[in-house]
Each structure stands twice: as structure tokens, then as C-alpha cells.
C-alpha positions as CSV (number, residue, x, y, z in Angstrom):
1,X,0.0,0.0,0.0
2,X,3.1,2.8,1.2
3,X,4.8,1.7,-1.6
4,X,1.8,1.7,-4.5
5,X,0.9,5.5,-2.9
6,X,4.4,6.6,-2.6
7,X,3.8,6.1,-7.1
8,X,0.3,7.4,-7.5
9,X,1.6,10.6,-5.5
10,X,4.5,11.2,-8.0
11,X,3.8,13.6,-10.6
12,X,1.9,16.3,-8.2
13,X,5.4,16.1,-5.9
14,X,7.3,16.6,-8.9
15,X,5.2,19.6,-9.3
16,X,5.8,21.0,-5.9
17,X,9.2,20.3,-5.7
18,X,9.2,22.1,-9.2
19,X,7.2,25.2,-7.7
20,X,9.5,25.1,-4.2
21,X,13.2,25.7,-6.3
22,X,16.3,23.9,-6.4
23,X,18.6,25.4,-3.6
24,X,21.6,24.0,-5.8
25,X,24.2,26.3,-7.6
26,X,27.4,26.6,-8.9
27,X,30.8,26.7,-7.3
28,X,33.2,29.8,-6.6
29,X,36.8,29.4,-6.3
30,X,37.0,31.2,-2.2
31,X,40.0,32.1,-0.8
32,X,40.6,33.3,2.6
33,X,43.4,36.4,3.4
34,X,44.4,37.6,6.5
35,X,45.3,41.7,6.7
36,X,46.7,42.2,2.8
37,X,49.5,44.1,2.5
38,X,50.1,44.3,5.9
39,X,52.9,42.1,8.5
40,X,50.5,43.4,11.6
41,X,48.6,41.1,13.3
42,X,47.3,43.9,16.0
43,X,44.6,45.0,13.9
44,X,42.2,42.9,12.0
45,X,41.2,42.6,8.6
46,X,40.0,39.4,6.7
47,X,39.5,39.2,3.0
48,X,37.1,36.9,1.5
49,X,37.5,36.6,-2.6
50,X,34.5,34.6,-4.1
51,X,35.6,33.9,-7.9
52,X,32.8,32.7,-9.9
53,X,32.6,32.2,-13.8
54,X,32.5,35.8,-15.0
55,X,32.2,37.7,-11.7
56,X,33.3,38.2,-8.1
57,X,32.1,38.7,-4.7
58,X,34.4,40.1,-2.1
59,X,33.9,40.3,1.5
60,X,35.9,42.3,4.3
61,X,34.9,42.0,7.4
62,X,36.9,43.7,10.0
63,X,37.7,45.1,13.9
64,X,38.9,48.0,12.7
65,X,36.5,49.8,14.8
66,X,33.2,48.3,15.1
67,X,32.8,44.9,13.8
68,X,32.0,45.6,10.0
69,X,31.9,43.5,6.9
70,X,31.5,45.2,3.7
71,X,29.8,43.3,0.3
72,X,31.6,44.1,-3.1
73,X,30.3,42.8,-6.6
74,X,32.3,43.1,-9.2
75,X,31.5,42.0,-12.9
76,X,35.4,40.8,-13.3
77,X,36.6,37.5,-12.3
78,X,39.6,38.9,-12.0
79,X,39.2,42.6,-9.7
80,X,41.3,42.8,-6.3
81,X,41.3,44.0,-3.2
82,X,43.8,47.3,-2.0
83,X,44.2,48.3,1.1
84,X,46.4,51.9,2.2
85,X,47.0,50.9,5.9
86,X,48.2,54.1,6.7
87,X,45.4,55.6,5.4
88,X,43.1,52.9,7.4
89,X,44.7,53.4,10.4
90,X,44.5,57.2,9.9
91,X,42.0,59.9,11.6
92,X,40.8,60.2,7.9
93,X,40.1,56.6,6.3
94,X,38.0,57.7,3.2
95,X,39.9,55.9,0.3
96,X,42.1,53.5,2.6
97,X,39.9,50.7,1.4
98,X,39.1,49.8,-2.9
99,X,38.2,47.4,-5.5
100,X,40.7,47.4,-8.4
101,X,39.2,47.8,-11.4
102,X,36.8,50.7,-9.8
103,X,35.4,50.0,-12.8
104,X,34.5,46.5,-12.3
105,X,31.9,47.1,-9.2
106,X,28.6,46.7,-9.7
107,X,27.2,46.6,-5.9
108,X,28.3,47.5,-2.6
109,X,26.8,47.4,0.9
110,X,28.1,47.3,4.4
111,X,27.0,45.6,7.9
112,X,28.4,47.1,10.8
113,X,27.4,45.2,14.2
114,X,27.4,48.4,16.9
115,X,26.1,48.0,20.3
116,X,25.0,44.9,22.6
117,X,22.2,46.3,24.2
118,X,21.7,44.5,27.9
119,X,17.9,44.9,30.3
120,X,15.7,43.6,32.5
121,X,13.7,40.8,31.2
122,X,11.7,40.0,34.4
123,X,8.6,41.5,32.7
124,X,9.0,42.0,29.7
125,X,11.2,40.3,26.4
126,X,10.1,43.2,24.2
127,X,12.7,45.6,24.0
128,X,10.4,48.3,23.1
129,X,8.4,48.1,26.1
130,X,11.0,48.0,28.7
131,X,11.2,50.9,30.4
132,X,14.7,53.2,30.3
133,X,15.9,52.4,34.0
134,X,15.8,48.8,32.9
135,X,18.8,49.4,30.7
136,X,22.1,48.8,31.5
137,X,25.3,50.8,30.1
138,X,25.3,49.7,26.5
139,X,28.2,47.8,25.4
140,X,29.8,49.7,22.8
141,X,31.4,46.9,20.0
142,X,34.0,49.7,18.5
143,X,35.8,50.5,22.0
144,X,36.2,46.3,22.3
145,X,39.6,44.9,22.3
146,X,39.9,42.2,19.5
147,X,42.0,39.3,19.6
148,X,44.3,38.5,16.4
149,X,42.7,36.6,13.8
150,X,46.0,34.9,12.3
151,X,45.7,31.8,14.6
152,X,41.8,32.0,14.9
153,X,41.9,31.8,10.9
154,X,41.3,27.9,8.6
155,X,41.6,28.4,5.0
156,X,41.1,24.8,4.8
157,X,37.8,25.0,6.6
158,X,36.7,28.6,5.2
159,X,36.3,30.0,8.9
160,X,37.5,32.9,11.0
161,X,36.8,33.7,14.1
162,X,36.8,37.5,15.8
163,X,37.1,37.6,19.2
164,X,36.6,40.2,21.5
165,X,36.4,41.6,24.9
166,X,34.9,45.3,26.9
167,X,38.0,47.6,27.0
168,X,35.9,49.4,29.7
169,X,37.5,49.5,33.4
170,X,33.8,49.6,34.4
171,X,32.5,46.6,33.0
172,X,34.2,43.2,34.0
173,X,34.0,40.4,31.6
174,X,36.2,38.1,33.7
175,X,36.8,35.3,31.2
176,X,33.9,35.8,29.0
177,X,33.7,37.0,25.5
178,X,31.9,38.5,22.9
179,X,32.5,36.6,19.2
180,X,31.5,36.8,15.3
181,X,32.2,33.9,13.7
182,X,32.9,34.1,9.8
183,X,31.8,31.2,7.2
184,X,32.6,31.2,3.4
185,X,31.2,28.8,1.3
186,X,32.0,27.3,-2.0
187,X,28.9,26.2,-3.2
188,X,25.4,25.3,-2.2
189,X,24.6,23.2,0.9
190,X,23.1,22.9,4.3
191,X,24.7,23.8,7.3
192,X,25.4,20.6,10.1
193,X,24.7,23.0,12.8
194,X,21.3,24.2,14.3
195,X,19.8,26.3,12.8
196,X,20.9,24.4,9.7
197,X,21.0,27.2,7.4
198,X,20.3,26.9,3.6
199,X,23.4,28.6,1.7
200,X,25.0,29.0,-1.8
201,X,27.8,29.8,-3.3
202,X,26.7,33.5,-2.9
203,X,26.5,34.3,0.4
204,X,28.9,33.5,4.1
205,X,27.5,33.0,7.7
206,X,28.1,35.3,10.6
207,X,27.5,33.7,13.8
208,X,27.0,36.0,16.6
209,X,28.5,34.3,19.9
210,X,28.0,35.3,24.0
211,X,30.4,33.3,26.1
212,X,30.8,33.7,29.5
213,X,30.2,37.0,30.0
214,X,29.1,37.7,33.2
215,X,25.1,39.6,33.2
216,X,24.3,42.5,34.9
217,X,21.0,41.4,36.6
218,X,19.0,38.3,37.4
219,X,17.0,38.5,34.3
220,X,19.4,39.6,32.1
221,X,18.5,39.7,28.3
222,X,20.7,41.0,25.6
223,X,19.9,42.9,22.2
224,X,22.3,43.5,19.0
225,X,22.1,46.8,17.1
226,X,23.1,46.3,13.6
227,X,23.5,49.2,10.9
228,X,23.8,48.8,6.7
229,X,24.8,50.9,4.3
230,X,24.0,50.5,1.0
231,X,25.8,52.4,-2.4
232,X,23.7,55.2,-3.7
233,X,20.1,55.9,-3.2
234,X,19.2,52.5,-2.5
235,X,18.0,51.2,0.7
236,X,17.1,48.5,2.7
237,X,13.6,46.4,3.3
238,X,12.9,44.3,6.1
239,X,10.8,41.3,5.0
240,X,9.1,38.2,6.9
241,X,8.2,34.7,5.6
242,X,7.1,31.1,6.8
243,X,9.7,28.8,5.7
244,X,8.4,25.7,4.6
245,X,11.8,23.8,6.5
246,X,10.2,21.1,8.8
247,X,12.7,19.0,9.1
248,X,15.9,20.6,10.7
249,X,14.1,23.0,13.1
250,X,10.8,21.9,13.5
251,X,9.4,24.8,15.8
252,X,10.5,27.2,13.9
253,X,9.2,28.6,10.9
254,X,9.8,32.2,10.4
255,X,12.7,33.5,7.9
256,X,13.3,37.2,8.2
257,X,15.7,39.2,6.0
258,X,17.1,42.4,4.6
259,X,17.0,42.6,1.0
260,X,17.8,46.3,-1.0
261,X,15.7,47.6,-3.0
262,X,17.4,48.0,-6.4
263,X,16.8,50.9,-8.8
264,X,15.1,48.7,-11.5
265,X,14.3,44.9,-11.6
266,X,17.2,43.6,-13.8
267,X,19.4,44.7,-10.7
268,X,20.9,42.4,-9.0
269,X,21.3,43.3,-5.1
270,X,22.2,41.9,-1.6
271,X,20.3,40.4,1.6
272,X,21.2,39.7,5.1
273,X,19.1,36.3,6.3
274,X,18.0,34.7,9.7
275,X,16.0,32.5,11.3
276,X,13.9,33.5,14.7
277,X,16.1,31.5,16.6
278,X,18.6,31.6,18.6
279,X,20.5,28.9,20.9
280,X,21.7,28.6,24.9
281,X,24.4,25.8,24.0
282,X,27.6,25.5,22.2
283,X,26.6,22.4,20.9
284,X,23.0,23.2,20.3
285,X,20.2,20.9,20.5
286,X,16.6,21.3,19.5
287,X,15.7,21.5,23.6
288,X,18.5,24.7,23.6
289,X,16.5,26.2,21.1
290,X,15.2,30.9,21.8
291,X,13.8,33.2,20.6
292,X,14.8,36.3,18.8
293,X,12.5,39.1,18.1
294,X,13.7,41.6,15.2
295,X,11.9,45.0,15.3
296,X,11.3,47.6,12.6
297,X,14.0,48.9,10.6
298,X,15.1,52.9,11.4
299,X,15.8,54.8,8.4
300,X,15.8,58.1,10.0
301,X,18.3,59.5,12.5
302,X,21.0,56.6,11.9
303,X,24.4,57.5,11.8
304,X,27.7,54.7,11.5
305,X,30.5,54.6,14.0
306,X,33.4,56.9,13.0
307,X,35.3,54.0,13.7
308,X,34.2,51.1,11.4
309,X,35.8,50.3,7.5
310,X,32.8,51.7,6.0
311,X,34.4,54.9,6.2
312,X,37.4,53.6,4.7
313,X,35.7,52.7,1.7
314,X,32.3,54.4,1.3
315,X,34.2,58.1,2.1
316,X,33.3,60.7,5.0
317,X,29.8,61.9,4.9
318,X,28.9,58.9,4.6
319,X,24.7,59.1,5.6
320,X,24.6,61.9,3.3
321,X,25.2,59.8,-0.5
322,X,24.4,56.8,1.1
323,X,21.3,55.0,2.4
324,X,21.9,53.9,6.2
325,X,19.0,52.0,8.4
326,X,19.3,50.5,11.4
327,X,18.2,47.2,13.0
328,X,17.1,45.5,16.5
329,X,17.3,42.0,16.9
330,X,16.3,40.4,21.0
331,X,17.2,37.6,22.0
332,X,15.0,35.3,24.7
333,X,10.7,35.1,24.6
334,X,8.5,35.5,27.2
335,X,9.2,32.0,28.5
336,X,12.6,31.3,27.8
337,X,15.2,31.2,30.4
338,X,17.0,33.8,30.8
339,X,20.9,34.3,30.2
340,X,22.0,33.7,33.5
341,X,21.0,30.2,33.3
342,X,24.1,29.1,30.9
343,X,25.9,32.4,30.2
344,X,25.6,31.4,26.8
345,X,24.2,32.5,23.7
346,X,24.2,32.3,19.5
347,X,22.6,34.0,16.6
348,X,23.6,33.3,13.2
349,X,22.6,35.0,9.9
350,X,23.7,35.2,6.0
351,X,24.9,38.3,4.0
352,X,24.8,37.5,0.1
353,X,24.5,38.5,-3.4
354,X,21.5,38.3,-5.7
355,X,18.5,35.9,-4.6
356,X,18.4,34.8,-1.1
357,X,18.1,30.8,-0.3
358,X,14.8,29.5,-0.3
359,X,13.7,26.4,1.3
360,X,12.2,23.4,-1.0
361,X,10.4,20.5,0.3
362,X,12.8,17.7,2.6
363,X,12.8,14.2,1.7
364,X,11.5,13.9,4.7
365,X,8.2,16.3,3.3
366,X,8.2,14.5,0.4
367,X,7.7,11.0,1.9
368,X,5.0,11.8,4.0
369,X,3.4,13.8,1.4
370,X,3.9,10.8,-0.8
371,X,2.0,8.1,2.5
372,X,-0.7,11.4,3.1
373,X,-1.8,12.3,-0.7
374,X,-0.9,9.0,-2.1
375,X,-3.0,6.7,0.1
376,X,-6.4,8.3,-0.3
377,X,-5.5,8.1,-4.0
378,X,-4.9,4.1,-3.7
379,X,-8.1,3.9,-1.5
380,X,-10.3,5.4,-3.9
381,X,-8.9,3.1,-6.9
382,X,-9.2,-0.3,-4.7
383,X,-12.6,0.9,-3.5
384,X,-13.9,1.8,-7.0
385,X,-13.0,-1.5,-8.1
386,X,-14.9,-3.7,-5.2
387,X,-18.1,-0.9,-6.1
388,X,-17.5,-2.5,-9.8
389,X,-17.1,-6.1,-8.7
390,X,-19.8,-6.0,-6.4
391,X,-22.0,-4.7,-8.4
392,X,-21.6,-7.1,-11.2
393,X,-22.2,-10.3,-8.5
394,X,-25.5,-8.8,-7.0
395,X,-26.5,-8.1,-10.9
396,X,-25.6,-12.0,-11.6
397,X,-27.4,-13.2,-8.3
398,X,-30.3,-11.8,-9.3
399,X,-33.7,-13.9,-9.8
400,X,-36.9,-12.0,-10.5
401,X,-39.7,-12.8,-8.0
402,X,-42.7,-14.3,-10.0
């Protein structure tokens, strides 16, 4: 019966696998270098170069500052990366930072991570309804002292790691730490680890890591602040979908992302993807699963640190030619425990180029789509037959009364 339904169910799952997309893509020769054209290892700069077929994405994400990682798409397979590190490292960045051919660039956009935000949960998750006393000092991510990357770096694995503590006298981190782990990928895939993010060959991971770091309160809960720049007059959008992914986090369902809103639709631009979710373990299970609330985007009054790479390659004035917005992202619901519990916590997300990853159906999906709509199917064919069969013996049976 499974396996006659598992047939009779074929064609309409071809259909909606059809309809769902195919996740897969092609590969990009990725390379990983750490602080080019440099011999320091005190500051921190990590160049991602994504070499596709006819094009290139490259991705700098930095300490310099606040934690920053700037997007470049360039229509050469061939354009590089130039930094002037004593113009980087100058009161006056603007220039310190470009893609060679200038000419090449198509796209550009920047996320700079700014400020952990840290309140009293005890009554309320919601970051916009907790009142101002509830706040503690903000933790400023551009006054942090960054480890060096050059032994935190695996250009066999694709993976950096960007690890940093308060520089603050006042606020005592003891051995904890604050982290943003980097991921580039070569082509499409699914990630092993919760939340088992969908990815191509377009886009890395940023995972957003609390260690140790000890809270300020008994209900401690933590916000992010992130701001983006994008090149020009375009700006960002702040969209929300069910994700039809069952089978890797079943409880939750929500994708959220940032996606720019391009000048005309045969322009290609960028997003910045997450799941609702975030995770109270290291080694996360579904059990260690929280929360994370994003609120709406700010596209007034938002300003970028002085001190972040976006300077350095955008130019000074920067909110004046460019479009900045800003964006909230909590972490721990209503009835989620809160940080104190574990003194750990992770977020991760995916900055990209072109279409963001879309979920299609699991073969999990498909299979029990194949047992739910197949079986009626076979049902209705065996009992139209019996009807048939029936009827003709009653029909044969049959004597007229004198």
C-alpha cells in the first residue's frame, strides 16, 4: 500500500518540488586572506575573494572599529582587493579601502554590528516596552579589544573567528567574551549545525556568539544593534516569511531578511538572512533552542560609527550619499530562560549576493506527502473496483420474484 501510494503521489510532488526551487548552484573558487599588505597582526582585517565564472564577490569584514563586513560585486573574475593601511589606520580613512578595477563594481553594501544592548527581562522580552531604568550601560562593540585573527583563521575550513572583549575598566568580563564567527562557502549546501541554514555559493554566515560574559541582573536579556549601508540611493527592506523547513528545526518557521531595494528589476542586489532563533548551548540541540525578536527597521536618525571600515571605503559623509538604516534584533521570549541560566548565547545570519536561499520540500516532506496524498488516491482506486465487482455479482445473483 506505502509503496503503491508513494507512485500514485508522484507527478503532483514533482510539481511542488518544481514550484519550491532547487537550492543548488554553482561553485566559486573562495580564498581566505588575513590583513593584505600588511605584517601586523594587531589590527584585523580578513578578505574573503568569491571567484565565480565571469564575476566576483568580495567580503571584508573587520575590527577596525566596530565589527563591520563590507559586500563588493564586481563583474570581473579577475578585480582585487587594495588596502592603504596608513590611510586605514588614519583619523581620515575615506579611500584606505578599494576594489581594483573601480570600474568592475557593480554593488556594494556594508553591515556594521554596533552595540549589545543589555535589560531587565523579568517583565517584559520586548525591548520596546522596557522601560529606560531597565537598561544597563550599552556595550559599545567599537571600544572592544579584538584578539588576532592569524591563529583564529582555517583556509582549509573557510572560517574565521573574531574575538573580543569590553575595553571598559567599568564593566568586568572576567573570562567571558563576545565573538562573530565568519563562514565562506563554496557552493550550495546545508549547514550541520542548528539552525541548519540553507546557503550557496553566494553568500557566508556570521555567527553571533555570547560566552561567559558575566550579566548585569537576574533576568538579564541582551539585544544586538546592527547598521547597513547601502551604495547610492538605495535602501534596505525588512521582509518576513514562513519557511516551509520542517525538518531541521521543526518549531520554527519564520525567515526574516534584509534585501535592497534596487533601482530597476534587472538589478541584481544583496540580503542579510535569519531564522527566529537563537541557541543557549555551544553544541545546540533542539531542547537549547530561543527566541529572537527583530523589530522595525530605522531609516531616520542613523548615523555609523566613525570608527568602522565603512568609512574607509564608502568616504566621509557617509549618511549623506548613502542609504543607512538600522536594526534591532532580541534575543530570549517570554518563556525562555533567561541568560544567566548558561551564560551562553548564539545567533547566526547570512549576508549575500543576488537571490536569497529558499527552502524546498525535505525528503522527509516528500515522503510523508507521498504516505498522506498517495493513500487516499490508492483507497479510492481499490474501492472503486470492489463498487465495480460488487455490483456485477448482485446483478448475476439476481432472480426475478414471480
Amino acid at each position: 500500500m506505502l509503496a503503491g501510494s508513494s507512485w500514485a503521489s508522484l507527478p503532483l510532488l514533482w510539481l511542488v518540488g518544481t514550484l519550491a526551487g532547487d537550492p543548488a548552484g554553482y561553485r566559486r573558487q573562495v580564498s581566505l586572506e588575513y590583513n593584505p599588505g600588511s605584517n601586523s597582526t594587531s589590527d584585523n582585517l580578513l578578505h574573503v575573494r568569491a571567484v565565480g565564472h565571469n564575476d566576483t564577490i568580495h567580503y571584508v569584514w573587520s575590527t577596525i572599529g566596530a565589527p563591520t563586513v563590507l559586500l563588493v560585486y564586481t563583474g570581473s573574475p579577475s578585480s582585487t582587493l587594495h588596502v592603504n593601511w596608513t590611510k586605514l589606520l588614519s583619523p581620515s580613512p575615506s579611500g584606505a579601502i578599494q576594489i581594483e578595477p573601480t570600474s568592475s563594481v557593480l554593488y556594494s553594501t556594508a553591515v556594521i554590528f554596533t552595540k549589545v544592548f543589555e535589560y531587565n527581562g523579568a517583565n517584559t522580552s520586548d525591548l520596546l516596552k522596557v522601560p529606560v531604568d531597565d537598561f544597563y550601560p550599552t556595550y559599545n562593540l567599537a571600544n572592544f579589544t579584538w584578539e588576532s585573527l592569524g591563529n583564529k583563521m582555517n583556509k582549509t575550513t573557510l572560517t574565521a573567528t573574531f574575538q573580543g572583549v569590553s575595553s571598559s575598566p567599568h564593566e568586568a568580563f572576567g573570562n567571558g567574551s563576545i565573538s562573530f564567527q565568519v563562514t565562506a562557502y563554496e557552493e550550495s549546501s546545508r549547514d550541520a549545525p542548528l539552525p541548519r541554514l540553507l546557503h550557496t555559493a553566494n553568500c557566508s554566515k556570521v555567527r553571533f556568539v555570547m560566552s561567559g560574559v558575566p550579566p548585569r541582573g537576574n533576568h538579564s536579556r541582551f539585544a544586538l544593534e546592527m547598521v547597513t549601508v547601502e551604495y547610492g540611493v538605495e535602501h534596505k527592506q525588512l521582509e518576513s516569511f514562513r519557511s516551509i523547513d520542517d525538518e531541521y528545526t521543526p518549531t520554527i518557521f519564520e525567515m526574516a531578511q534584509l534585501v535592497s531595494v534596487p533601482h530597476n528589476q534587472s538589478t541584481k542586489s544583496s540580503f542579510f538572512q535569519w531564522k527566529t532563533t537563537a541557541y543557549s548551548a555551544q553544541h545546540p540541540e533542539r531542547s537549547d533552542t530561543i527566541h529572537c525578536q527583530y523589530y522595525p527597521l530605522q531609516t531616520t536618525n542613523c548615523t555609523v560609527p566613525l570608527a568602522s571600515i565603512a568609512h574607509a571605503y564608502f568616504g566621509e559623509e557617509l549618511e549623506r550619499h548613502h542609504g543607512v538604516a538600522a536594526i534591532n534584533i532580541s534575543f530570549g521570549g517570554e518563556d525562555s530562560e533567561a541568560y544567566e541560566a548558561r551564560r551562553y548565547l548564539s545567533w547566526s545570519a547570512l549576508i549575500g549576493f543576488g537571490e536569497p536561499p529558499k527552502d524546498a520540500f525535505s525528503t522527509l516532506v516528500i515522503a510523508i506527502l507521498a504516505v498522506g496524498l498517495g493513500t487516499p488516491v490508492v483507497l479510492l482506486v481499490v474501492g472503486s473496483i470492489t463498487a465495480l465487482v460488487t455490483k456485477k455479482k448482485r446483478y448475476s445473483e439476481y432472480e426475478p420474484i414471480n
